[in-house]
Steps between C-alpha positions, in 0.01 A plus 500: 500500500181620640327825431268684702245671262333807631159607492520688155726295301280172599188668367679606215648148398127330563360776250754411241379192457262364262320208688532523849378112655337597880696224638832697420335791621444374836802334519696843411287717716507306773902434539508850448249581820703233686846627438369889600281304873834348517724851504243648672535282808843466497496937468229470816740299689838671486238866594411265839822416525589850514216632720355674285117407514323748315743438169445130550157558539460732190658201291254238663214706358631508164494127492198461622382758221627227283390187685242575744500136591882493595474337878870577582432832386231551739688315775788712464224816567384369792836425662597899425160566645564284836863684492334818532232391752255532282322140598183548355642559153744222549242269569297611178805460268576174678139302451485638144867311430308175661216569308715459180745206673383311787843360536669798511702451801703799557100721534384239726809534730489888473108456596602306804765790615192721456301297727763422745545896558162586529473270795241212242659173662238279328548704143859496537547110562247407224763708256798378604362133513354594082888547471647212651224260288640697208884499578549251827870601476369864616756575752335831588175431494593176757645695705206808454303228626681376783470827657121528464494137669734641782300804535179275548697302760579202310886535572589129441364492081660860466800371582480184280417764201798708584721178495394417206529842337858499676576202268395644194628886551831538771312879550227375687612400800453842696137400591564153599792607751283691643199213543746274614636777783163500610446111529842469669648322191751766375838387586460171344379672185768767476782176554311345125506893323826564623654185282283706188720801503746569256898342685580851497309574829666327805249392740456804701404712169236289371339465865530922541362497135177242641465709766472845322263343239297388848530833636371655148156299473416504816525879566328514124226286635483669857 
């Protein structure tokens, strides 16, 4: 059965011992620190969950008290900071989480949202491109991508990206309806995502749910 020691009664079992090896003591301190990082995230994310920012953010800065070299924990700062509109702290919290995991590809992707809103194209690709060499399965940050590639007026890639991100996530498909409504192409696309919806829809649902998803990005893109 496992037991959860706390604080106290761990300090008190290491000081009744006679010989204490270091190797043990590492080994107990640190699956101790894990296990606490471990409900300490998992604390941070129900608080997010729940919209409440400041608790969650309260509980990030204990960890970090513990671990100041937790990336996720600094991540996680940086996306309550961007969900506040607070970009400049975001973006500090976010390149210290690199700084401790260059592969960590949730801050790169939150970087590139960042970027993207601030209106840095160039900034914005190069993060979401970090993200697809890390993960190429990325749906989101394909399909991130495709719309900076539209935006710059390379319409024909974007909508290979979206396809692709289609493939891998049925969600994203609002963005390439759109590119393909404004190459002409749309009708022969909505005939292949109508077959993708669940046999519940008849025809005439899926195609009114196309076109509402349509409707959505482009007036959220307008």
């Amino acid at each position: 059965e496992k037991y959860e020691f706390t604080r106290p009664e761990l300090w008190h079992m290491i000081a009744g011992m006679r010989v204490v090896h270091t190797a043990i003591l590492i080994l107990i301190l640190s699956t101790v620190a894990a296990a606490q990082a471990e409900a300490g995230h998992r604390t941070t994310d129900r608080l997010m969950a729940l919209g409440d920012l400041a608790g969650a953010e309260r509980a990030l800065e204990l960890l970090l008290k513990l671990n100041e070299r937790d990336a996720e924990g600094w991540r996680k700062l940086g996306l309550i900071e961007r969900l506040r509109g607070q970009n400049a702290k975001a973006l500090e919290h976010l390149r210290r989480a690199i700084a401790i995991d260059p592969n960590l590809t949730a801050a790169h992707y939150t970087l590139g949202i960042i970027w993207r809103d601030t209106g840095r194209q160039a900034e914005a690709m190069e993060a979401f491109q970090r993200v697809l060499a890390l993960e190429p399965q990325n749906a989101l940050a394909m399909s991130e991508l495709g719309a900076l590639l539209e935006q710059r007026g390379d319409l024909d890639r974007s909508i290979r990206l979206y396809q692709k991100a289609l493939e891998l996530d049925p969600y994203c498909g609002a963005r390439l309806d759109a590119a393909l409504r404004r190459r002409g192409d749309l009708e022969r696309n909505f005939a292949a995502r109508v077959g993708s919806f669940s046999p519940y829809y008849t025809t005439d649902e899926a195609l009114g749910s196309l076109e509402l998803e349509v409707l959505m990005i482009e007036s959220a893109y307008a």
